[in-house]
PDB file with SEQRES, HELIX, SHEET and CRYST1 records, atoms N, CA, C and O in Angstrom:
SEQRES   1 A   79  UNK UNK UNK UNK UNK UNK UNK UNK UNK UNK UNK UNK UNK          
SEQRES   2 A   79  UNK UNK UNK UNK UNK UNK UNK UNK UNK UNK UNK UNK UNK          
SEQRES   3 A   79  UNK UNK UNK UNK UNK UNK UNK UNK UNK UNK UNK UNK UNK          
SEQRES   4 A   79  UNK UNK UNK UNK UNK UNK UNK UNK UNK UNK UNK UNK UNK          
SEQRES   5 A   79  UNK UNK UNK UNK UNK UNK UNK UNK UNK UNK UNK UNK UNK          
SEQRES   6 A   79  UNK UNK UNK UNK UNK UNK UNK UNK UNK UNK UNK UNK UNK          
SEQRES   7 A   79  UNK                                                          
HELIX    1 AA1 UNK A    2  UNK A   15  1                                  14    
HELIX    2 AA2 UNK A   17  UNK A   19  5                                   3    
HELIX    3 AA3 UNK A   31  UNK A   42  1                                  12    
HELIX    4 AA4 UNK A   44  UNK A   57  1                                  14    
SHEET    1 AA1 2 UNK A  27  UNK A  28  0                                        
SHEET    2 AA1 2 UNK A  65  UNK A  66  1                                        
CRYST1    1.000    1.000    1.000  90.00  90.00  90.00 P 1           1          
ATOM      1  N   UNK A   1      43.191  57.045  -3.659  1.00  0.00           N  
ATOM      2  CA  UNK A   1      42.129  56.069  -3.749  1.00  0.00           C  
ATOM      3  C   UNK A   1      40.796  56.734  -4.084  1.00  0.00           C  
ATOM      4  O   UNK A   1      40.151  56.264  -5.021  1.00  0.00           O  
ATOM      5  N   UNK A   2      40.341  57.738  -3.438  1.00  0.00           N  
ATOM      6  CA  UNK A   2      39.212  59.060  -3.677  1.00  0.00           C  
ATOM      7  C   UNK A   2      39.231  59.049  -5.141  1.00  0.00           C  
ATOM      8  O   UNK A   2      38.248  58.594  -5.726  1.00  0.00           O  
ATOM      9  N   UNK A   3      40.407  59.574  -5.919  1.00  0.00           N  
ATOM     10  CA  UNK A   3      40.001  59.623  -7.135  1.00  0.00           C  
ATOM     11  C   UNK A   3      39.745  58.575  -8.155  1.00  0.00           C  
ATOM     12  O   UNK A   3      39.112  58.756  -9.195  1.00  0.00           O  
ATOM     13  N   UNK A   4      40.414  57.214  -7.681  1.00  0.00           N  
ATOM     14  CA  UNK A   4      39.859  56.266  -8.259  1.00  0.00           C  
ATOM     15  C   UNK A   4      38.830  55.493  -8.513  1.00  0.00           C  
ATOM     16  O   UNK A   4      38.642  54.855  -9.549  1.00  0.00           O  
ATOM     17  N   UNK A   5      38.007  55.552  -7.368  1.00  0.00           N  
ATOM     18  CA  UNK A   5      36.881  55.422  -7.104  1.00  0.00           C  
ATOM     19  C   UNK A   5      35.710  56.533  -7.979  1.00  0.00           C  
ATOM     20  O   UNK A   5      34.818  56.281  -8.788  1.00  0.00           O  
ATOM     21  N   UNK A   6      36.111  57.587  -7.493  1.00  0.00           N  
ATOM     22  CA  UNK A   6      35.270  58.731  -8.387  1.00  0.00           C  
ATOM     23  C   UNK A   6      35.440  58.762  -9.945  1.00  0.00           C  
ATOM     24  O   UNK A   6      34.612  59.239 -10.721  1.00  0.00           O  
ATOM     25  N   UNK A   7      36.411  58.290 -10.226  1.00  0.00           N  
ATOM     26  CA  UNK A   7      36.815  57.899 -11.681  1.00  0.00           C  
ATOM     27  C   UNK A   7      36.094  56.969 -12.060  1.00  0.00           C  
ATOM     28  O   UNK A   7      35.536  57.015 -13.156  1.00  0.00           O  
ATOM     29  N   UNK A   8      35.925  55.629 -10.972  1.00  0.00           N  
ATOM     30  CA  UNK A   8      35.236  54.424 -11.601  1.00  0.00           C  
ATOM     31  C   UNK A   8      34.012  54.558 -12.073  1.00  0.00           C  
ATOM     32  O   UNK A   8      33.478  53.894 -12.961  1.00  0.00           O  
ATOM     33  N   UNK A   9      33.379  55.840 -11.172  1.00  0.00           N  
ATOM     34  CA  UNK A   9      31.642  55.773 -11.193  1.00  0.00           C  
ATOM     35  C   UNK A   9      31.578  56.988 -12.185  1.00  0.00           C  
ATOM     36  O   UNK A   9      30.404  57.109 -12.535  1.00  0.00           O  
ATOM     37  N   UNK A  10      32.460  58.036 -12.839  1.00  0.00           N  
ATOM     38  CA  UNK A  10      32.247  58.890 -13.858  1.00  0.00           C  
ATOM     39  C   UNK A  10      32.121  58.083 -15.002  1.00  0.00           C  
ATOM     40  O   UNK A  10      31.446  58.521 -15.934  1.00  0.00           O  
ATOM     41  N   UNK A  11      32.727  56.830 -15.105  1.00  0.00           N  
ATOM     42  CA  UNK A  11      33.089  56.059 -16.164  1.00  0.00           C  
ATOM     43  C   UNK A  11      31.827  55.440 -16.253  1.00  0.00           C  
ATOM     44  O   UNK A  11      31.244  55.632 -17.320  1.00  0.00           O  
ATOM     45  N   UNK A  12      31.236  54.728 -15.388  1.00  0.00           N  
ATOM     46  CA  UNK A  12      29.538  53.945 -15.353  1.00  0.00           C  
ATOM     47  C   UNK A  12      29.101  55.308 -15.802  1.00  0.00           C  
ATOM     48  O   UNK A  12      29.020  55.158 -17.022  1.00  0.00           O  
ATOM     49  N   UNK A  13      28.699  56.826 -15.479  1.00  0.00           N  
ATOM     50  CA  UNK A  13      27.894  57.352 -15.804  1.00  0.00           C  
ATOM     51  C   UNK A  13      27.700  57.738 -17.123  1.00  0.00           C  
ATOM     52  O   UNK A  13      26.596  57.991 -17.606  1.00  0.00           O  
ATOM     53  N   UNK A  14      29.401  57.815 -18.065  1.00  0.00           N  
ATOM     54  CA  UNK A  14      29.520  58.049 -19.369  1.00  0.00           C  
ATOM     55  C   UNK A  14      29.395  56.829 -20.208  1.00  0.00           C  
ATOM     56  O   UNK A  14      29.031  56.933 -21.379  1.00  0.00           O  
ATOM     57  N   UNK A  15      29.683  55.647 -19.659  1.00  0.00           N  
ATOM     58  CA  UNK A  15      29.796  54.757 -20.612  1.00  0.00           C  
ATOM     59  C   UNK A  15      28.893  53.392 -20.414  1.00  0.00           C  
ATOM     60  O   UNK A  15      28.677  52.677 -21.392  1.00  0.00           O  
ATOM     61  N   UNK A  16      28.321  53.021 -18.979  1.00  0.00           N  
ATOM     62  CA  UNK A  16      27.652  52.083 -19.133  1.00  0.00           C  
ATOM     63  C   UNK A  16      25.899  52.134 -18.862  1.00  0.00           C  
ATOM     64  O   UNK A  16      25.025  51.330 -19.186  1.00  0.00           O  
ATOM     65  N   UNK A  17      25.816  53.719 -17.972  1.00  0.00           N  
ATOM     66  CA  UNK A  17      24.258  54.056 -17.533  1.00  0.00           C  
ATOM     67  C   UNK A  17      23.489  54.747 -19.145  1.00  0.00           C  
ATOM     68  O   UNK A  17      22.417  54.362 -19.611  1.00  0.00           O  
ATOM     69  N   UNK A  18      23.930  55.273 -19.440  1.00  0.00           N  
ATOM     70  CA  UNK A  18      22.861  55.569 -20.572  1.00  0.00           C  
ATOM     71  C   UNK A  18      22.647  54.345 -21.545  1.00  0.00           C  
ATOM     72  O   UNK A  18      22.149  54.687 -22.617  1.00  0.00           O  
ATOM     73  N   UNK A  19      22.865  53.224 -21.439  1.00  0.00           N  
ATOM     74  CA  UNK A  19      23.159  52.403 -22.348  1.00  0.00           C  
ATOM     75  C   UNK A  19      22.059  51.006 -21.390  1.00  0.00           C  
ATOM     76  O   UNK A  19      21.818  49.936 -21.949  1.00  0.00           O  
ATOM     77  N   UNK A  20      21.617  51.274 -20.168  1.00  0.00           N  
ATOM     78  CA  UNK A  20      20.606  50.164 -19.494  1.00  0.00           C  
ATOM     79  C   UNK A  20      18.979  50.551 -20.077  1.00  0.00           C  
ATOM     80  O   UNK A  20      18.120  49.678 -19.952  1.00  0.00           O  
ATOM     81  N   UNK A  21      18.743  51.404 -20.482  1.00  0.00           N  
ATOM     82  CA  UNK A  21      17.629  51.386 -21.016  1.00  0.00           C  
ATOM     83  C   UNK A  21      16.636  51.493 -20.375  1.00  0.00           C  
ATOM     84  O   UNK A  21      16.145  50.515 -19.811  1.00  0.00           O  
ATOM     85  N   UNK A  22      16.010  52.926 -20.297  1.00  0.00           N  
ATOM     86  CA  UNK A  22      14.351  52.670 -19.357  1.00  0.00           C  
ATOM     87  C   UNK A  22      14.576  52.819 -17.812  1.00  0.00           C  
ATOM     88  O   UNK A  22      13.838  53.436 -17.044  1.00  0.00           O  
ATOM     89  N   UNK A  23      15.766  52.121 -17.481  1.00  0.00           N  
ATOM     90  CA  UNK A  23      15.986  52.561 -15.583  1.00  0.00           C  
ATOM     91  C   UNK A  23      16.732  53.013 -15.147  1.00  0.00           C  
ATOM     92  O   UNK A  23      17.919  52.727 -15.301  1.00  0.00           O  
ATOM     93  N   UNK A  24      16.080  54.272 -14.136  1.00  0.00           N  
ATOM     94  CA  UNK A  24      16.529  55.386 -13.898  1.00  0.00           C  
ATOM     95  C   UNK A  24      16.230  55.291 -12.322  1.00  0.00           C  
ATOM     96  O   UNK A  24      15.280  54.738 -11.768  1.00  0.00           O  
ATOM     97  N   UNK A  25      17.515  56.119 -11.650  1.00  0.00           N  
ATOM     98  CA  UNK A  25      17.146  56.016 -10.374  1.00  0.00           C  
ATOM     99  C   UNK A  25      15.802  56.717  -9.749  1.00  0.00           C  
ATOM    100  O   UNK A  25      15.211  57.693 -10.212  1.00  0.00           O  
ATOM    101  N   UNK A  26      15.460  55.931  -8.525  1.00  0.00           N  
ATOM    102  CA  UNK A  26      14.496  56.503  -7.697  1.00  0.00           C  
ATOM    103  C   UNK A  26      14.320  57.370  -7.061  1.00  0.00           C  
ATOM    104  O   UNK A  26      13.265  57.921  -6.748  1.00  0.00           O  
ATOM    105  N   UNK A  27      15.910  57.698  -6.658  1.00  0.00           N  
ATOM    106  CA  UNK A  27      16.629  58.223  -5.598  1.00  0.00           C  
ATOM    107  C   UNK A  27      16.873  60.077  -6.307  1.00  0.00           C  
ATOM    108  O   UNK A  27      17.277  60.237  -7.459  1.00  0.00           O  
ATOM    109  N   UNK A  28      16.611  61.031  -5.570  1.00  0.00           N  
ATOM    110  CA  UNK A  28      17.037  62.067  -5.880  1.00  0.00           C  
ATOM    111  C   UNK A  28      18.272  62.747  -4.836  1.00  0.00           C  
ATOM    112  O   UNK A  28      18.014  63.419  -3.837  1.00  0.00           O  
ATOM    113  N   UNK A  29      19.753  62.380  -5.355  1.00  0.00           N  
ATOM    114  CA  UNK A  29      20.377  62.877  -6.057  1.00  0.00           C  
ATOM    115  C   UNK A  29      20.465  61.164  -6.724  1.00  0.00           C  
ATOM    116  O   UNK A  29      19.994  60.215  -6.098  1.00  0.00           O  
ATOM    117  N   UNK A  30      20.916  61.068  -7.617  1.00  0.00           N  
ATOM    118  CA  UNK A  30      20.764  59.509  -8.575  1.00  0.00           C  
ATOM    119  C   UNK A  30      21.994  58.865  -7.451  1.00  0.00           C  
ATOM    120  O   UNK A  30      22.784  59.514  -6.765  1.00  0.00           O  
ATOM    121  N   UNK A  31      21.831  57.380  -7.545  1.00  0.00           N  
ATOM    122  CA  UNK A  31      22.602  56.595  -6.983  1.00  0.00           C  
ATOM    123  C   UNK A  31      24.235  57.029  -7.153  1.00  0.00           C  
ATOM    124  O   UNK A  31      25.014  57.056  -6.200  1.00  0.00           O  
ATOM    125  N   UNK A  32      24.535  57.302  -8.298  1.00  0.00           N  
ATOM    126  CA  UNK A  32      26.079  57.478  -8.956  1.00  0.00           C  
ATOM    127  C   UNK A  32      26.884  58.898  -8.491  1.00  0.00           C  
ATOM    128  O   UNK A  32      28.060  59.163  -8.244  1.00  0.00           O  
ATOM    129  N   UNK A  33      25.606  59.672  -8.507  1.00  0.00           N  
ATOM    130  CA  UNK A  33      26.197  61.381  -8.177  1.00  0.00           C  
ATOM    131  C   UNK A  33      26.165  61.182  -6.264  1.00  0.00           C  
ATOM    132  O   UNK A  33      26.976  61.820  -5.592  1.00  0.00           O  
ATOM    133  N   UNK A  34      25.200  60.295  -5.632  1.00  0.00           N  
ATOM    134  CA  UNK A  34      25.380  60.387  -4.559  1.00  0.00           C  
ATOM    135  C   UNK A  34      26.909  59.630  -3.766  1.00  0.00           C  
ATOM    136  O   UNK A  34      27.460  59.816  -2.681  1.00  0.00           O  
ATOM    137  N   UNK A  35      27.236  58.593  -5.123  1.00  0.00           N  
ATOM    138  CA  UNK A  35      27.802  57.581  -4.332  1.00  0.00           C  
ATOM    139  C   UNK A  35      29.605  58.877  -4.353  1.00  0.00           C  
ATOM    140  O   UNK A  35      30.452  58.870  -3.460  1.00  0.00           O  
ATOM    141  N   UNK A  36      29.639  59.684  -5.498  1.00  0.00           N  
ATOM    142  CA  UNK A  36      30.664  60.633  -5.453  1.00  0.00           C  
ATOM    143  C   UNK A  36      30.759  61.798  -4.562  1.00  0.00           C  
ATOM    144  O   UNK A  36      31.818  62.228  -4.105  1.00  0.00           O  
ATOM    145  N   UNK A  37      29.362  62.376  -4.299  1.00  0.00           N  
ATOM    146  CA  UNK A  37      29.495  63.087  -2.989  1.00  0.00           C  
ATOM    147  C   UNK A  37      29.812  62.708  -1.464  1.00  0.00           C  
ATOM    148  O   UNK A  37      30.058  63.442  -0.507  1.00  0.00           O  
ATOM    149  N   UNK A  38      29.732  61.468  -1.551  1.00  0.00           N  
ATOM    150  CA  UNK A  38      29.974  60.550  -0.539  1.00  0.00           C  
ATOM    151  C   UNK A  38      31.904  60.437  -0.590  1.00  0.00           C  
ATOM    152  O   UNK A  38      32.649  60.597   0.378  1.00  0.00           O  
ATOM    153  N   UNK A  39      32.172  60.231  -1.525  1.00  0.00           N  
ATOM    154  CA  UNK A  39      33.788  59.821  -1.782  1.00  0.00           C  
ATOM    155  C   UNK A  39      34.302  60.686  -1.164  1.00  0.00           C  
ATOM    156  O   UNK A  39      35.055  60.489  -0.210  1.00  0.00           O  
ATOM    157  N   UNK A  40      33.819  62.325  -1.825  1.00  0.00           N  
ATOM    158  CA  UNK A  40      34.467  63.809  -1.334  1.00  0.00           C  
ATOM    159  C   UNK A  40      34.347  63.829  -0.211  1.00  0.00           C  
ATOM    160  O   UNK A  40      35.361  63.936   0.479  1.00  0.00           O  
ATOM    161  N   UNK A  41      32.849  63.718   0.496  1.00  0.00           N  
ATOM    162  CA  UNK A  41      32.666  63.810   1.961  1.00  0.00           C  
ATOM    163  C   UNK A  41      33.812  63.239   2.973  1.00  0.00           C  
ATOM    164  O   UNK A  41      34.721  63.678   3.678  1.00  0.00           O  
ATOM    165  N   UNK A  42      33.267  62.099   2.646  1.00  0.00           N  
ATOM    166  CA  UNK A  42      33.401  61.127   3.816  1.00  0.00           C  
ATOM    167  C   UNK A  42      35.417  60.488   3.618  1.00  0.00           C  
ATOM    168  O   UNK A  42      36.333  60.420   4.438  1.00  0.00           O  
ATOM    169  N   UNK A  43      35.325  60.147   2.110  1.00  0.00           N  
ATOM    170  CA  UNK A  43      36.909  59.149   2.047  1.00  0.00           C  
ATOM    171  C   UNK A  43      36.371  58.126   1.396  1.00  0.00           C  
ATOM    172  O   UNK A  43      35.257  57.610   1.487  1.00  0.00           O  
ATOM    173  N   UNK A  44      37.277  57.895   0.738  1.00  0.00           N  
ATOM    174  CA  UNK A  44      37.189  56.143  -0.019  1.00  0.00           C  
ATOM    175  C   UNK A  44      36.365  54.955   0.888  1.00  0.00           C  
ATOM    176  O   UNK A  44      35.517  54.204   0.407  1.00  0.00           O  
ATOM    177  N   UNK A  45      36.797  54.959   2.263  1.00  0.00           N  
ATOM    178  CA  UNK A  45      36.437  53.369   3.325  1.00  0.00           C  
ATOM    179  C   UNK A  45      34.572  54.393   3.178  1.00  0.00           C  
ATOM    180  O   UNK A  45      33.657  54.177   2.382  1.00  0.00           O  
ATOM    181  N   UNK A  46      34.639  55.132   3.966  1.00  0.00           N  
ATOM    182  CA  UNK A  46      33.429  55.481   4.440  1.00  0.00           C  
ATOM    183  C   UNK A  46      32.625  55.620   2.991  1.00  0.00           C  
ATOM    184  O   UNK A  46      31.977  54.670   2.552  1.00  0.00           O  
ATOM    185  N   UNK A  47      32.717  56.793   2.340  1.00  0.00           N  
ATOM    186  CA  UNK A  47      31.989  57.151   1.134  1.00  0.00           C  
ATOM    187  C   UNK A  47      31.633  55.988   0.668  1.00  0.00           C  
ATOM    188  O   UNK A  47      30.427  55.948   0.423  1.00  0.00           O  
ATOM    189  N   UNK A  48      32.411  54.669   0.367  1.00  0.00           N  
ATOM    190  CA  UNK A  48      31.899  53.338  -0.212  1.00  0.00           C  
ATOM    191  C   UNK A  48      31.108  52.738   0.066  1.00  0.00           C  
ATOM    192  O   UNK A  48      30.314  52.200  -0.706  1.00  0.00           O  
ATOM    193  N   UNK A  49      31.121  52.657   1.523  1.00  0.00           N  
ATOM    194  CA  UNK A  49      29.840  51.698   2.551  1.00  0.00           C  
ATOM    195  C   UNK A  49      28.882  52.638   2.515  1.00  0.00           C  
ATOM    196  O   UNK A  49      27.868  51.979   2.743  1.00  0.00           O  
ATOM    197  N   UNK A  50      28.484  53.983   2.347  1.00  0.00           N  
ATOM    198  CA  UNK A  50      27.519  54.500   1.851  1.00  0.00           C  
ATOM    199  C   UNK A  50      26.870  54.590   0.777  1.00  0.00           C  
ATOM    200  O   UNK A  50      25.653  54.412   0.822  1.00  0.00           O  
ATOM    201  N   UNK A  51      27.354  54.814  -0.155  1.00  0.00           N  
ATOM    202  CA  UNK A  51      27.074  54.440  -1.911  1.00  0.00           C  
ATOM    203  C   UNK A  51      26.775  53.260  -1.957  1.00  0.00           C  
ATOM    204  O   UNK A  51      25.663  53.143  -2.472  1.00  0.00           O  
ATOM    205  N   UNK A  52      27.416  51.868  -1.541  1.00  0.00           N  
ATOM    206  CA  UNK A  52      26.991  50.456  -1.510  1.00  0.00           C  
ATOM    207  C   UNK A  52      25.222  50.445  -0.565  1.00  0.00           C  
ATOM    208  O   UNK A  52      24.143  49.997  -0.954  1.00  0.00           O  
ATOM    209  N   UNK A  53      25.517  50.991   0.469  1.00  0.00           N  
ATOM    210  CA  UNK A  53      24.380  50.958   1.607  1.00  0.00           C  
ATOM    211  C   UNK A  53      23.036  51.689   0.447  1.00  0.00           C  
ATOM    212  O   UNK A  53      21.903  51.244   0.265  1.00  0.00           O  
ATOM    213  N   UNK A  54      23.514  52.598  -0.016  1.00  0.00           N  
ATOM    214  CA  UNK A  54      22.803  53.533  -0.775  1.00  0.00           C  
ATOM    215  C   UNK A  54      21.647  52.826  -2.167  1.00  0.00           C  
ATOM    216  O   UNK A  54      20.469  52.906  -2.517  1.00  0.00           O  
ATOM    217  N   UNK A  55      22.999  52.108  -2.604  1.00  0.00           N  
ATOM    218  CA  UNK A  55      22.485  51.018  -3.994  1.00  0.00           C  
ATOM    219  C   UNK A  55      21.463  49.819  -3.831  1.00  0.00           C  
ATOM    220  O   UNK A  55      20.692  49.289  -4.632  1.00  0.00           O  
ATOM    221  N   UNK A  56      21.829  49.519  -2.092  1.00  0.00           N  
ATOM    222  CA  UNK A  56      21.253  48.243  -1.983  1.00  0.00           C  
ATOM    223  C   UNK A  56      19.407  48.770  -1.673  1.00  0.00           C  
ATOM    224  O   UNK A  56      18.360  48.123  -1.638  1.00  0.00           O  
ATOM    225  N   UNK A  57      19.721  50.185  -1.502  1.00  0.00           N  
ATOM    226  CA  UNK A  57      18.180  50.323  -0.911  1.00  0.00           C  
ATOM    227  C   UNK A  57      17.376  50.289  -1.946  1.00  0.00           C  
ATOM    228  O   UNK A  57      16.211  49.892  -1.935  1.00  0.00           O  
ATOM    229  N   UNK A  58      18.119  50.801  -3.075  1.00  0.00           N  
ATOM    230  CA  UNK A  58      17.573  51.523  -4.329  1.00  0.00           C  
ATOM    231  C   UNK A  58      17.147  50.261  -4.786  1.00  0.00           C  
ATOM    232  O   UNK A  58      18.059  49.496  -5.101  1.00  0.00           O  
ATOM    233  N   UNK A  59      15.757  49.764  -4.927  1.00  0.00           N  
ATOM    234  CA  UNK A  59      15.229  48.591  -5.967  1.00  0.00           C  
ATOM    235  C   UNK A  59      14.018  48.918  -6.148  1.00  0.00           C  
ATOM    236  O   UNK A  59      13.594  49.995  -5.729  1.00  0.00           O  
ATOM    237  N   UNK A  60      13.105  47.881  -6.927  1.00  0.00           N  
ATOM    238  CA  UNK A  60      11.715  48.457  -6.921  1.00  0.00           C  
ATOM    239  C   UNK A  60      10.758  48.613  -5.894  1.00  0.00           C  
ATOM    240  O   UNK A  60       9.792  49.354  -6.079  1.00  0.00           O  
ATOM    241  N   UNK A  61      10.984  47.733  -4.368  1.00  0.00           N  
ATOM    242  CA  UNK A  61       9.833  48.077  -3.480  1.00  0.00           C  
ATOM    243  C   UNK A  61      10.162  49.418  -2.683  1.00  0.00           C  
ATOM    244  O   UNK A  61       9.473  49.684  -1.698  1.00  0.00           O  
ATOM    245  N   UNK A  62      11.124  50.216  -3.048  1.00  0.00           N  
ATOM    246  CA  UNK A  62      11.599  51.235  -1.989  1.00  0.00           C  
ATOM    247  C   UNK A  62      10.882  52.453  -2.341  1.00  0.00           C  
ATOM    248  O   UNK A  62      10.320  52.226  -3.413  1.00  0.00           O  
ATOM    249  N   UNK A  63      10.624  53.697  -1.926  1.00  0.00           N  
ATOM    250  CA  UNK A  63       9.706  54.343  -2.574  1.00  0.00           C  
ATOM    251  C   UNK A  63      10.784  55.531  -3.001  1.00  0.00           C  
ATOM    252  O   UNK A  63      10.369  56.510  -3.622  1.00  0.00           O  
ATOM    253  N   UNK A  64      11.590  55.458  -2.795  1.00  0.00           N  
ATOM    254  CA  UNK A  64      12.772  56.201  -3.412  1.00  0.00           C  
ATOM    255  C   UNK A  64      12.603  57.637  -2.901  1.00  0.00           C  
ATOM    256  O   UNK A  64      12.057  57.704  -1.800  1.00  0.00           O  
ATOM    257  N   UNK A  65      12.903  58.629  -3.384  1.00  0.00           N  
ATOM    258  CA  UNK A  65      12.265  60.072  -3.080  1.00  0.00           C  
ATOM    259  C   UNK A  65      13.847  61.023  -2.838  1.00  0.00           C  
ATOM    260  O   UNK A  65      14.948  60.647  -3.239  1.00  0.00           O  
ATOM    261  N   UNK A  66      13.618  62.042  -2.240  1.00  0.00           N  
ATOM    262  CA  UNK A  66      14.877  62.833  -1.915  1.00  0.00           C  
ATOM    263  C   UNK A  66      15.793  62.411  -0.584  1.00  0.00           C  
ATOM    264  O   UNK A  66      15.246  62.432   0.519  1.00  0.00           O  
ATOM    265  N   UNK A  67      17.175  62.032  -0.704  1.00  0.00           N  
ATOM    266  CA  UNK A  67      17.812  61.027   0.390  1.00  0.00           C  
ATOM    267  C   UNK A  67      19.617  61.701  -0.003  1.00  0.00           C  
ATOM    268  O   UNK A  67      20.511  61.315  -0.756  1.00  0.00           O  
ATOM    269  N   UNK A  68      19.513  62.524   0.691  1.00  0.00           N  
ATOM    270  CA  UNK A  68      21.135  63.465   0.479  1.00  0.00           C  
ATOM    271  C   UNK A  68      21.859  62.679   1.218  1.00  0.00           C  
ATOM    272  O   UNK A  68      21.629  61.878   2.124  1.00  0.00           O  
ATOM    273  N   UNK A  69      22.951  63.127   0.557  1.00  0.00           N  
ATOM    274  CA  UNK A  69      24.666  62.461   1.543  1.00  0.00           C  
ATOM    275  C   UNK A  69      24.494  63.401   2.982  1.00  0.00           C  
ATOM    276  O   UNK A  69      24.340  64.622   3.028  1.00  0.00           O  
ATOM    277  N   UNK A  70      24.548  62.715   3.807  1.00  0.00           N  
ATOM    278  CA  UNK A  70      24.601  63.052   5.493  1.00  0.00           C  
ATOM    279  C   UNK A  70      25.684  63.946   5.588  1.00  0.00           C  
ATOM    280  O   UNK A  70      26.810  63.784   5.117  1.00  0.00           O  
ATOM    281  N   UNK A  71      25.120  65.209   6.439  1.00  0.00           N  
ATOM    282  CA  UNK A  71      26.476  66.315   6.891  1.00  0.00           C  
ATOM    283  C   UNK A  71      27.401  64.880   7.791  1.00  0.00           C  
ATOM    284  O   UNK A  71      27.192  63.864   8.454  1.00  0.00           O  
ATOM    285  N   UNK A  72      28.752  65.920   7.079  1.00  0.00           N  
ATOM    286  CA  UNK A  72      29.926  65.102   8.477  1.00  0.00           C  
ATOM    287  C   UNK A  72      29.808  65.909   9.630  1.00  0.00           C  
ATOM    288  O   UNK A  72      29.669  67.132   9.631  1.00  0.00           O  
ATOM    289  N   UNK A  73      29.878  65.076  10.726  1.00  0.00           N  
ATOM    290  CA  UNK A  73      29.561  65.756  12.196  1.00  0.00           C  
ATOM    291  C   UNK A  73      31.204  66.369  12.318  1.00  0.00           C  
ATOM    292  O   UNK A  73      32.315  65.890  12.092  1.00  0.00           O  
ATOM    293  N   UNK A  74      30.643  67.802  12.844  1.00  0.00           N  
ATOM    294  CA  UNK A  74      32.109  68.299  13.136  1.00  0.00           C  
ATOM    295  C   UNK A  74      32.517  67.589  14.668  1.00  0.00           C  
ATOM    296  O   UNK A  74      31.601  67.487  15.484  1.00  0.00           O  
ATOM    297  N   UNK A  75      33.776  67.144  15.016  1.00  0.00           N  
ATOM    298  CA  UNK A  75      34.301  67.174  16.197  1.00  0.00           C  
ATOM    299  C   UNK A  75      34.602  68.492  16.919  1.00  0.00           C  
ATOM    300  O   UNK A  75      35.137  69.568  16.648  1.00  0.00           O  
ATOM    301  N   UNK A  76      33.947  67.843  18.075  1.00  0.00           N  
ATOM    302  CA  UNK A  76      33.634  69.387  19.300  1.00  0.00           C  
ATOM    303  C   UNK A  76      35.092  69.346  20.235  1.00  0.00           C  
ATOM    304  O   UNK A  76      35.514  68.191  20.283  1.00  0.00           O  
ATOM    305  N   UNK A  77      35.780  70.122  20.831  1.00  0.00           N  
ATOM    306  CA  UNK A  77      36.443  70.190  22.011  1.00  0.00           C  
ATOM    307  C   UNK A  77      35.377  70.240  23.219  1.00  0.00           C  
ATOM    308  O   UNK A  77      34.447  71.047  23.216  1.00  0.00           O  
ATOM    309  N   UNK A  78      35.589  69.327  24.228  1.00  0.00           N  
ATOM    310  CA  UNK A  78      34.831  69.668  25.268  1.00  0.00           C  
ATOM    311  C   UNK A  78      35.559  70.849  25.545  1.00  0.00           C  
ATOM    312  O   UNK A  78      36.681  71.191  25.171  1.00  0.00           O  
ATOM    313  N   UNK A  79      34.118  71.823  26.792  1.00  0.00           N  
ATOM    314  CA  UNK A  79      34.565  72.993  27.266  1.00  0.00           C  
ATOM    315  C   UNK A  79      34.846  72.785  29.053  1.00  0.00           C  
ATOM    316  O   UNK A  79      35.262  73.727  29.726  1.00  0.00           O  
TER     317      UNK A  79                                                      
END                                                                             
């Protein structure tokens, strides 16, 4: 599922984003490269609701700026 997903959004980046004209993300890493570091990270369920969470912020009143994919928390053994 990981790669299908990451497939879907290589495909927007080659074939449908250079082609909107003039708008460019706000966001540094861009909406599309974040929503794939997210896939790798996290998994298809999670990585998605982040990239979606991610897209919805991205509009014109947001002030956009630098906003990385979140470390995964390692699981601890209690001692």
């Amino acid at each position: 599922m990981k790669r299908i997903l990451i497939a879907l959004v290589r495909f927007y980046q080659l074939a449908i984003s250079p082609y909107k004209g003039g708008s460019c993300c706000k966001y540094i890493p861009t909406c599309s490269n974040y929503a794939i570091e997210a896939i790798q990270r996290f998994g298809a369920f999670k990585g998605s609701f982040l990239a979606l969470y991610r897209i919805l912020r991205c509009n014109p009143f947001s002030s956009g700026g630098y906003d990385p994919v979140p470390e995964r928390k390692s699981k601890r053994s209690p001692r």
